[in-house]
Each structure stands twice: as structure tokens, then as C-alpha cells.
N, C-alpha and C positions, 0 to 999 in steps of 0.2 A: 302427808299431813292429814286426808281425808281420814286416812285407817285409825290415824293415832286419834282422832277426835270422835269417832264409832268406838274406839274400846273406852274411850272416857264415859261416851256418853252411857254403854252398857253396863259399866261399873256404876256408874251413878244410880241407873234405873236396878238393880240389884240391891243397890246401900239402902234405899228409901223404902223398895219391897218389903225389905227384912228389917228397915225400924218401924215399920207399920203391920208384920206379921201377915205380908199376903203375898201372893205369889207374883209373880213378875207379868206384864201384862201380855208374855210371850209362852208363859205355863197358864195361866189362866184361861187362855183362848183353846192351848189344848186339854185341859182338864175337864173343858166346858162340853168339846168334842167328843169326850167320853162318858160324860156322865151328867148328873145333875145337882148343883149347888145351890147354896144360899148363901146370896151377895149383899150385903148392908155397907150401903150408900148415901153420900148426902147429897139430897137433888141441888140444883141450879135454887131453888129458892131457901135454900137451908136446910127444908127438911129431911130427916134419915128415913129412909125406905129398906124393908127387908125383901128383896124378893130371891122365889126359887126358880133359880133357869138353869137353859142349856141351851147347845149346838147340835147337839146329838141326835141324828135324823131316826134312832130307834125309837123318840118319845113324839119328836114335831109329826104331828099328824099328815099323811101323804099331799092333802090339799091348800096344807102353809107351808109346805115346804120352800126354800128358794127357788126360783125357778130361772136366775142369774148368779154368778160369781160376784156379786157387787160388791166394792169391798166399802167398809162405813170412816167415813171422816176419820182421820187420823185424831187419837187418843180414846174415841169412842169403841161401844163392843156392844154390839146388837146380838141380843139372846130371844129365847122364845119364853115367854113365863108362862110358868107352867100351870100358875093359878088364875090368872086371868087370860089363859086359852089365846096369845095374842104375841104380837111381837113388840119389843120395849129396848131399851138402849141406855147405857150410861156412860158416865164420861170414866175412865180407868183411875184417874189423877182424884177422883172424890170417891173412890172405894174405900173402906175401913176394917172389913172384914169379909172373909171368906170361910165358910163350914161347906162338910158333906153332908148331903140332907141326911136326914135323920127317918130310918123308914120303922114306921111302929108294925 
């Protein structure tokens, strides 16, 4: 019964990815890993925030790096922004868009 209610619930979270055009909060976390995005989301208070992050310990500088395996609140995704030099967090479920940064 467990099994059958994990593929529902994986279908489910696929269907809602792809009617909202972003990746699945289980490709995002590795895309994040590789590389650097820009995430637009709408905070807890309404408003949309565009930021550019990642996971990608090539970019977090040696002295933010984690220094635990923590893992963050379930639905949440702790990234490193890369423009305010800092760590930041959203919730997966108020994402609305996802790009590859855009290098000039």
C-alpha cells in the first residue's frame, strides 16, 4: 500500500512541475548542484523575488561552505545567492520559474 501511495504521490509532484514549467524539486536540487540558476518565487509575504543561486561548491566560497550534511525542512531548498554573497532558502511549492543564468 506504502509503494502504491509514493508512485501516486511522484506522479503527482511531476504533473504540477510540468503545469507550472519547472523542474521537479528532485531535478532542481541537482541542477542547483551543477550549476547556477535563476529562481522566481513568491515569498511567504506575496512577494516575487528573482534570485540567482546554487549548490555548487565551484562558486560557494571555501569559508560558507557547509560544514554539516543538514538537511533543510521538508519542502524547503537552501541555496547560496550569489548576489547577496549569503545563504537564503525557499519554500519549492512557491516557485514559478526557473532559467539558466544568463552569462554576458
Amino acid at each position: 500500500m506504502k509503494g502504491e501511495k509514493d508512485m501516486v504521490n511522484t506522479v503527482v509532484t511531476k504533473t504540477v512541475a510540468e503545469m507550472k514549467g519547472i523542474p521537479t524539486q528532485e531535478d532542481l536540487l541537482e541542477q542547483l548542484r551543477k550549476e547556477t540558476l535563476v529562481v522566481t518565487f513568491n515569498k511567504l509575504n506575496g512577494d516575487e523575488r528573482v534570485m540567482t543561486c546554487t549548490k555548487s561548491f565551484d562558486v560557494i566560497p571555501e569559508e560558507h561552505k557547509p560544514k554539516t550534511d543538514k538537511e533543510p525542512k521538508e519542502g524547503n531548498v537552501t541555496v547560496w545567492d550569489t548576489n547577496a554573497k549569503g545563504w537564503r532558502s525557499f519554500r519549492y511549492d512557491r516557485v514559478t520559474k526557473v532559467e539558466e543564468q544568463k552569462i554576458n
